[in-house]
C-alpha positions in Angstrom: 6.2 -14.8 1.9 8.3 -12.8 -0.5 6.3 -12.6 -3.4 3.5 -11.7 -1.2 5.6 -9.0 0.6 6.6 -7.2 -2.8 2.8 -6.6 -3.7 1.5 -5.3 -0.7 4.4 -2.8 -0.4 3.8 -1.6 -4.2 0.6 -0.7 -2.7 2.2 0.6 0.8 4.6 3.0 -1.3 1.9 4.2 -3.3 -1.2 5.2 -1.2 2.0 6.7 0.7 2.8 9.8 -1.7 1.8 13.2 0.1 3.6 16.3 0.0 2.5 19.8 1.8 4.3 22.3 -0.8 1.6 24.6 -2.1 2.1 27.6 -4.3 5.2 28.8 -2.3 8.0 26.6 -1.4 8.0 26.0 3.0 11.0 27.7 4.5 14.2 26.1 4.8 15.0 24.3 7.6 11.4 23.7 8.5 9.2 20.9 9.3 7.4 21.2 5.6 10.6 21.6 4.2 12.1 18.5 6.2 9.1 16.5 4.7 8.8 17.6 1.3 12.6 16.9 1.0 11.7 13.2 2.4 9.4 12.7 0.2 11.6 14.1 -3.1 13.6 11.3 -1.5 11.1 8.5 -1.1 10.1 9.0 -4.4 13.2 8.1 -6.2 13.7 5.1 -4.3 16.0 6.4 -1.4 14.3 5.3 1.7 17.3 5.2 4.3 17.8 9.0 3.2 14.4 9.9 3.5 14.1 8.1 6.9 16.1 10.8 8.3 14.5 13.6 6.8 11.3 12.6 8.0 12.5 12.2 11.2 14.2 15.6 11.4 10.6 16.9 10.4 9.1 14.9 13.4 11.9 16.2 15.5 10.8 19.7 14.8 6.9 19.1 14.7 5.9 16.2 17.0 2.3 16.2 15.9 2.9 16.1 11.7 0.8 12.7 11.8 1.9 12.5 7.8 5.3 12.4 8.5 4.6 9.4 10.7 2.9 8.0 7.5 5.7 8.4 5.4 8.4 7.1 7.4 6.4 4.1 7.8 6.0 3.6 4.6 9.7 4.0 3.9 10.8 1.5 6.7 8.2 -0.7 4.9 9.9 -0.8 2.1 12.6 -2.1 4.1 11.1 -4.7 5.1 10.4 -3.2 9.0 7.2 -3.8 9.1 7.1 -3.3 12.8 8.3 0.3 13.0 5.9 1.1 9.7 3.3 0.0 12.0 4.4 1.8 15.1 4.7 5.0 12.6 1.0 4.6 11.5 -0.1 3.7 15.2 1.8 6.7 16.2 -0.1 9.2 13.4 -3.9 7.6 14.3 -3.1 9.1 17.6 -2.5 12.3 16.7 -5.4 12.5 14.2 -7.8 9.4 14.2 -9.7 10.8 11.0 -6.3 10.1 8.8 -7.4 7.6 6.5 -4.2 7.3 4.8 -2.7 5.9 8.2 -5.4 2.9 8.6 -4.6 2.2 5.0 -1.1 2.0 4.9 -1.1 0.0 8.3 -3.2 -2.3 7.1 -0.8 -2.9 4.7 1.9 -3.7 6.9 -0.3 -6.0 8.9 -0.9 -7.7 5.4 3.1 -8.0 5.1 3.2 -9.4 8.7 1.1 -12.1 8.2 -1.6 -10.6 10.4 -4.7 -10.4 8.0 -7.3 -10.0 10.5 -6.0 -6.8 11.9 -5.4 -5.6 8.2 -9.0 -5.9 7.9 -10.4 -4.2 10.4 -7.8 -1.1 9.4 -9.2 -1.6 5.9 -12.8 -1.3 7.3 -12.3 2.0 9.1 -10.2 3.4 6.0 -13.2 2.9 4.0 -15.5 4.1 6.6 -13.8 7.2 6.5 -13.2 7.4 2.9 -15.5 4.9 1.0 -13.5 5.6 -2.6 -10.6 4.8 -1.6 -9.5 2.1 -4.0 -6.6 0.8 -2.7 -8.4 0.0 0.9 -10.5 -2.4 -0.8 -7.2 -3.7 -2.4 -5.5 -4.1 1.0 -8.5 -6.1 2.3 -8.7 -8.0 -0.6 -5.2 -9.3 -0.3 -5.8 -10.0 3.3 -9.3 -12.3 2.2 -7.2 -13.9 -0.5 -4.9 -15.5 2.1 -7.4 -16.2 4.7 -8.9 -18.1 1.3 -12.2 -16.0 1.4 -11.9 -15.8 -1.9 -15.6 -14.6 -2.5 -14.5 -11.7 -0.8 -11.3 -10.7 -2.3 -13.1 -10.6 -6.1 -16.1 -8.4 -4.5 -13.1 -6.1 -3.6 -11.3 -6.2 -6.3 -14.5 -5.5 -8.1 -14.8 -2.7 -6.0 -11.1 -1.2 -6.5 -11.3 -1.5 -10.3 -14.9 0.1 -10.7 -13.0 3.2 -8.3 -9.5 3.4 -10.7 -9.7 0.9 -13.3 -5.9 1.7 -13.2 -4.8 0.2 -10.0 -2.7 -2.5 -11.4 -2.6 -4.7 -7.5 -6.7 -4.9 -8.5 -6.1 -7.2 -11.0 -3.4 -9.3 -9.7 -5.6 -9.9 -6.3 -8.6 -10.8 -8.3 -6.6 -13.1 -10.4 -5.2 -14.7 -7.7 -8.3 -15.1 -6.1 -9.6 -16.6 -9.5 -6.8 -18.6 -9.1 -7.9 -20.1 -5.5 -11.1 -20.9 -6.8 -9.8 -23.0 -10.0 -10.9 -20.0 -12.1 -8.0 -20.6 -14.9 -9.3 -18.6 -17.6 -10.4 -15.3 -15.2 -7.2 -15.8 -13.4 -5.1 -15.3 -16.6 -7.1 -12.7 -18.2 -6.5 -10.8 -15.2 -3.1 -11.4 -15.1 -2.9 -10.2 -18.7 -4.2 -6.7 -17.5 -1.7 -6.7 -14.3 1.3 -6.8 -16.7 0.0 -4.1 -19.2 -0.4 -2.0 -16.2 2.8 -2.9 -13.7 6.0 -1.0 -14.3 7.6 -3.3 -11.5 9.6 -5.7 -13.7 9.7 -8.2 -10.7 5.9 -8.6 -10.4 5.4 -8.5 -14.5 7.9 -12.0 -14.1 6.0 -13.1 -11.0 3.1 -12.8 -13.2 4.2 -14.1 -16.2 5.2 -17.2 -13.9 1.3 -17.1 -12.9 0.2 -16.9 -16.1 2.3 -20.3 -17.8 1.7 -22.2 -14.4 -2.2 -21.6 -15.0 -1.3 -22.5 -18.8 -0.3 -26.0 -18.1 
């Protein structure tokens, strides 16, 4: 469960990273600013502090269905799966067209073990946006472990052929390689996740892979 939990939150955090600062910086005190300050936060790693700006910026603008995002995705990555799915739940409501929010609650579903639902939030994320690369990821991971294995490579086809850089592509594919005896596709592809991951836990969880596969 914990190796599994760090890879679907890489791609959680990512898919995650929206800011609404244009040209001119939102005034201070405001529900922009409250957000864009978050996510300044978020994206050096301090989720606790960034929990409370986004909530300030809910406080102020109930309806800022990406601040519900967000703070999902920063409770995620503290391991509260069930309030980053409340959070995305929350932001669907308020506008059912936000891809980002069936994406990033899929992967929580994906964290909690509940692969089914992840799917079906994957589908409707790439009905509304069919490039999204990291959808296809998210239901990949969630075939993998329901061992449609099949499945998971056609997505992680799919992912790579939409951003060849999407390092989780690789590491899904390779795992599914991997649950289909695949030895030498399942390292190759590990090979590529390391060259590409700047997360030193997943580059040893991979090199683990790759000399278990070795043997």
């Amino acid at each position: 469960m914990g190796r599994r939990s760090i890879v679907v939150l890489s791609i959680l955090l990512l898919v995650a990273a929206i800011t609404f600062t244009g040209c001119q910086a939102p005034p201070v005190g405001s529900a922009e600013w409250h957000f864009d300050r978050a996510h300044r936060l978020a994206s050096a790693g301090h989720y606790h502090e960034a929990i409370a700006e986004y909530t300030e910026a809910i406080n102020i603008n109930p309806n800022m269905a990406h601040a519900y995002v967000n703070r999902g995705a920063a409770f995620a990555s503290n391991g509260q799966y069930e309030q980053a799915i409340i959070d995305c739940t929350r932001a669907i409501e308020i506008d059912p067209n936000l891809t980002l929010a069936y994406n990033n609650r899929a992967a929580a579903y994906n964290s909690n073990d509940q692969h089914k639902l992840a799917i079906a939030d994957c589908n409707k994320a790439i009905e509304l946006d069919p490039n999204l690369a990291s959808a296809y990821v998210n239901r990949a991971y969630a075939y993998h472990n329901m061992q449609q294995y099949s499945q998971a490579i056609a997505d992680c086809d799919k992912s790579i052929k939409l951003d060849p850089g999407l390092a989780q592509a690789y590491l899904y594919r390779a795992l599914a390689y991997k649950g289909q005896g695949r030895k030498r596709e399942a390292i190759a592809d590990l090979i590529k996740f390391k060259n590409l991951t700047t997360d030193p836990q997943l580059d040893k969880m991979a090199l683990d892979l790759i000399e278990e596969l070795s043997e």
